[in-house]
N, C-alpha and C positions, 0 to 999 in steps of 0.2 A: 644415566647419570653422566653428567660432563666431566672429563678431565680435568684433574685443578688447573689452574694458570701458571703457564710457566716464570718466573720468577726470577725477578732481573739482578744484579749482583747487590746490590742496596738495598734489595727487600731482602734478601738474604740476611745482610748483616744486620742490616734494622729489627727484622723478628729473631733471630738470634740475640741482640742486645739486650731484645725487652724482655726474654725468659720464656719464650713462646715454644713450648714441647713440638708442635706442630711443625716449626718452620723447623726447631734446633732436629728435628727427625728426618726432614725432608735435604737438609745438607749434608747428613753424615749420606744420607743417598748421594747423594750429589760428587761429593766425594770419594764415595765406592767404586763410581761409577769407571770404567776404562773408557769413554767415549772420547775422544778428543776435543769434542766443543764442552761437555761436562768439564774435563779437565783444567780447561782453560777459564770456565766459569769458576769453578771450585776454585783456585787461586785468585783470582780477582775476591772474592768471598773471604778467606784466611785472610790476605791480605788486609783486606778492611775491617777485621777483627780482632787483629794480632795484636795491637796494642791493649786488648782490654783483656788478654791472655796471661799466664804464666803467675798468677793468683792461690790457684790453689795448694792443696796437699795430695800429690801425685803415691797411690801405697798399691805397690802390686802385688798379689796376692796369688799363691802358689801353694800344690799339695799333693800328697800320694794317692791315690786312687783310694778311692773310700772315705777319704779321710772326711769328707762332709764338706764342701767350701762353697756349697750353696747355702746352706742350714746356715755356716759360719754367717757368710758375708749379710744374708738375712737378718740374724740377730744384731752384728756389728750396727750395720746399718741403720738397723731400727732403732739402736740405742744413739746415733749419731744423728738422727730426725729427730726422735723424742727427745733426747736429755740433752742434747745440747745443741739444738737448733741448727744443725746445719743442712747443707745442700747439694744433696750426696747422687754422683752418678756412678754408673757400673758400667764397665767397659770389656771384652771376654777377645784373649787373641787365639785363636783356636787351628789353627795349619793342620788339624785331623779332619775339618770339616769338608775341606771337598772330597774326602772317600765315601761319609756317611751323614754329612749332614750335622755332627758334629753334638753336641748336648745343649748351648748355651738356650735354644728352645725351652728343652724340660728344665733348665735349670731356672729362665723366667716363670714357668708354672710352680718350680718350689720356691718363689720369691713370691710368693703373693702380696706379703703386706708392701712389699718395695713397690713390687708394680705397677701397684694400686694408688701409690702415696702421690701425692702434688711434690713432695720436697725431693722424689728420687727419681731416676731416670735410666733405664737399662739398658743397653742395646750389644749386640752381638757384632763380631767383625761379620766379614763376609763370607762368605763358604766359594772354593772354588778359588785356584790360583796358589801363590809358593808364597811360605813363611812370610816373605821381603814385602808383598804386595798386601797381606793381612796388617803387618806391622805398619807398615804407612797409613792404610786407610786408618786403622786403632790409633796412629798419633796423631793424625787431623781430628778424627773424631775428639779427642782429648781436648786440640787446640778449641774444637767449636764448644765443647760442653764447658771447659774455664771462661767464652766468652760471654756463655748464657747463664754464667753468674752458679757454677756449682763450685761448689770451695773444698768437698774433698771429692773426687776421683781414685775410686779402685780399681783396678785393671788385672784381671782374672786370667791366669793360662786356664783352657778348658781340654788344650793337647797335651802332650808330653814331648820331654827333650830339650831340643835349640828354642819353643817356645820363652823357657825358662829365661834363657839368656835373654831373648827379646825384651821382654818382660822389662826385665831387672834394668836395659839400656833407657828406660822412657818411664822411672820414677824416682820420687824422692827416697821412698822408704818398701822394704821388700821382707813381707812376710810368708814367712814356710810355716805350712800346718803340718803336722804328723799324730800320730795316732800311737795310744799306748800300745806296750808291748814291744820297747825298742830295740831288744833283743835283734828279730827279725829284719825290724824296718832299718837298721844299722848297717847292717849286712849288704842291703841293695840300695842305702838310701847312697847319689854320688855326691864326694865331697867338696865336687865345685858347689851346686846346689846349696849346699852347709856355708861355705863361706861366703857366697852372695847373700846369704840372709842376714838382715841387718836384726831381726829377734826371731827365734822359734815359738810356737804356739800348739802345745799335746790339747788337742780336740776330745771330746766326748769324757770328758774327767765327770759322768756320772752316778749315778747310783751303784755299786759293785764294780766301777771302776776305778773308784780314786785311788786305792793300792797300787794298782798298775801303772797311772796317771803320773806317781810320784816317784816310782821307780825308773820312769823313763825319760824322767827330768832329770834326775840324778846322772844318769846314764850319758845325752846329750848334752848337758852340761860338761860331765869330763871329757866329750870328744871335741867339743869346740875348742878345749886347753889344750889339743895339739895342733889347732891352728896356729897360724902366723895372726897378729894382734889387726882386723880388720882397719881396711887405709881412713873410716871417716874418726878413727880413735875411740869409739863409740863403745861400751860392750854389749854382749850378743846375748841378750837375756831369753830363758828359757821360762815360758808361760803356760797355765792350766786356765783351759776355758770350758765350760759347757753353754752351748748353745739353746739344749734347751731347758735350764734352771736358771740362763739368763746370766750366769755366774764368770767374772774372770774379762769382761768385754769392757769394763770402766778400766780396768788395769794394762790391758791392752794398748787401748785408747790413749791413754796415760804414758806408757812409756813410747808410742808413735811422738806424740808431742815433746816428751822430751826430748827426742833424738833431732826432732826437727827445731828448735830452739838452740839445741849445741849446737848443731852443725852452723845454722845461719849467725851465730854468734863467733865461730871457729874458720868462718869462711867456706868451710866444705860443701855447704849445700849450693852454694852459688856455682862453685866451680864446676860441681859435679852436672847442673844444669847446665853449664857450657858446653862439659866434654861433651855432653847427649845431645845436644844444639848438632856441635862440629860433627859428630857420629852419625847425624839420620842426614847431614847436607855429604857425607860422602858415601852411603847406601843410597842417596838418592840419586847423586852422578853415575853410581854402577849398575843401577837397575834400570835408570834412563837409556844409558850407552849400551846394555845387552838387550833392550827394547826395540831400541835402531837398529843392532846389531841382526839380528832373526828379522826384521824386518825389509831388510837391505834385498833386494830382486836380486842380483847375482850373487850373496849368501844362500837363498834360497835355493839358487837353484842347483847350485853344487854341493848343499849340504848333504842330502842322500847316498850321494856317490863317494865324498869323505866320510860318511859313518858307515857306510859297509863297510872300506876299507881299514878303517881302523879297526873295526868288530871284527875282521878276518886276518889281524895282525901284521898288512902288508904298508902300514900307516902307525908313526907313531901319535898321539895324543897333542903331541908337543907341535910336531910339523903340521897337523892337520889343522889345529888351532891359527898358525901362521898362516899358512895359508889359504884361510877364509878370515883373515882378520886381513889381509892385502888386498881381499876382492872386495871388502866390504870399506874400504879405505882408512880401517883405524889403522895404527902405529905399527912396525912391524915389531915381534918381541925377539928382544935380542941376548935375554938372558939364557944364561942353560936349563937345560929341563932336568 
């Protein structure tokens, strides 16, 4: 079997334009990729896409372990193909993946009808590399799926943590699922996490659950009231879904839309695409510069001999950092440590 053909920057944007799964697959590779002629193809590609980007409804989607956010986002989804005709891709920022490979695999095999469908499109970051390097690939990947014509965009943490934050930098609207029983999940759920989320969503409110379902809406509803009043003015409504009776996912839906109608009416949502504009052009200056940095031959070849040193405490952190930031020619840093 031959190679496909390798694909010049205009076939790129061109089969991306036309909604082509095949090509829009083959750039988010393209994209992943660390190679440097990749690299430089992948931008000429964004490049030539970028106008026909920034279209959609960017909703990242976050949850406690167990909580279901495959089953969720399957259902959500499904009601967002079927009822209301849209053209829905899934996106997973996953920084656990290069220990284990990560889930967003099994979690396409518990997506079945999505994965199946013509109007949805899945794909996993990449496994292997730091938070910085997933979250870039997951935001071009973004820019190519709003060029190949999907109107909403989920974007899944599949890790735990600084994921979260990621997440929350690279969309319009940011929902936390949690599971009844808030008693517990209270206790360890953290309250940045709470306040990043633009609505909560208590999952599994089924059968012998709804007692609990509603006790735990009560519950994080009073903890949100010792929040500070969230910056888009918006309030932080507390939702019962079940994924699988189908139930609670038009009201979800429902209130996404409204938040994004206030905000674009209140100016918030423009803004806040800016700030995340301005935000990934200065993760990208810093990830580029410690790129070069580790790259640099006489960094290299002194660094071994500065981390024993430091490791054996005859080096501070501060001066060893100076002094391979002199060899490698960036700025010397002249603040105190």
């Amino acid at each position: 079997m031959l190679p496909p053909k390798r694909l010049s920057a205009a076939d790129y944007a061109a089969g991306v334009l036309a909604g082509s799964r095949t090509v829009l697959g083959r750039a988010i590779t393209l994209v992943e990729s660390t190679l440097p002629a990749d690299q430089a193809l992948a931008e000429e590609v964004l490049q030539a896409v970028l106008p026909h980007t920034g279209h959609s409804l960017r909703v990242g989607i976050t949850g406690v372990p167990g909580v279901g956010k495959s089953t969720f986002i399957e259902a959500l989804g499904r009601y967002l193909v079927e009822h209301r005709g849209k053209k829905l891709a899934v996106l997973a920022v996953d920084p656990s993946s290069q220990r284990g490979g990560g889930s967003i695999l099994g979690d396409k095999t518990r997506m079945p009808w999505l994965a199946a469908h013509p109007a949805a499109f899945i794909r996993p970051s990449p496994a292997g590399g730091s938070l910085g390097g997933v979250a870039r690939a997951t935001r071009e990947a973004l820019l190519l799926c709003e060029a190949a014509g999907h109107d909403v965009i989920f974007v899944e943490t599949v890790g735990v943590g600084q994921s979260e934050t990621t997440v929350h930098g690279m969309v319009d609207f940011f929902l936390l699922l949690l599971l009844a029983g808030a008693g517990d999940e209270l206790q360890g759920l953290k309250r940045g996490i709470m306040e990043m989320a633009d609505a909560l969503c208590i999952t599994k409110a089924d059968e012998g659950n709804e007692p609990a379902a509603r006790r735990a809406r009560i519950d994080y509803q009073s903890a949100l009231h010792l929040f500070p009043p969230p910056p888009s003015g918006q309030p932080q409504p507390v939702l019962l879904t079940s994924a699988v009776r189908g139930t609670g996912l038009a009201e979800v839906w429902a209130v996404v839309e409204a938040y994004a109608t206030a905000t674009q009416q209140s100016g918030y949502f423009q803004q806040r695409r800016q700030q995340q504009q301005l935000q990934w052009l200065h993760q990208s200056i810093a990830q580029a510069l410690e790129a070069r940095f580790y790259a640099d031959a006489a960094v290299q070849a002194r660094l071994p001999t500065v981390q024993q040193a430091v490791a054996a405490g005859r080096l501070t952190p501060f001066a060893a950092a100076t002094e391979l930031l002199a060899l490698s020619g960036g700025a010397r840093v002249t603040t105190t440590p």
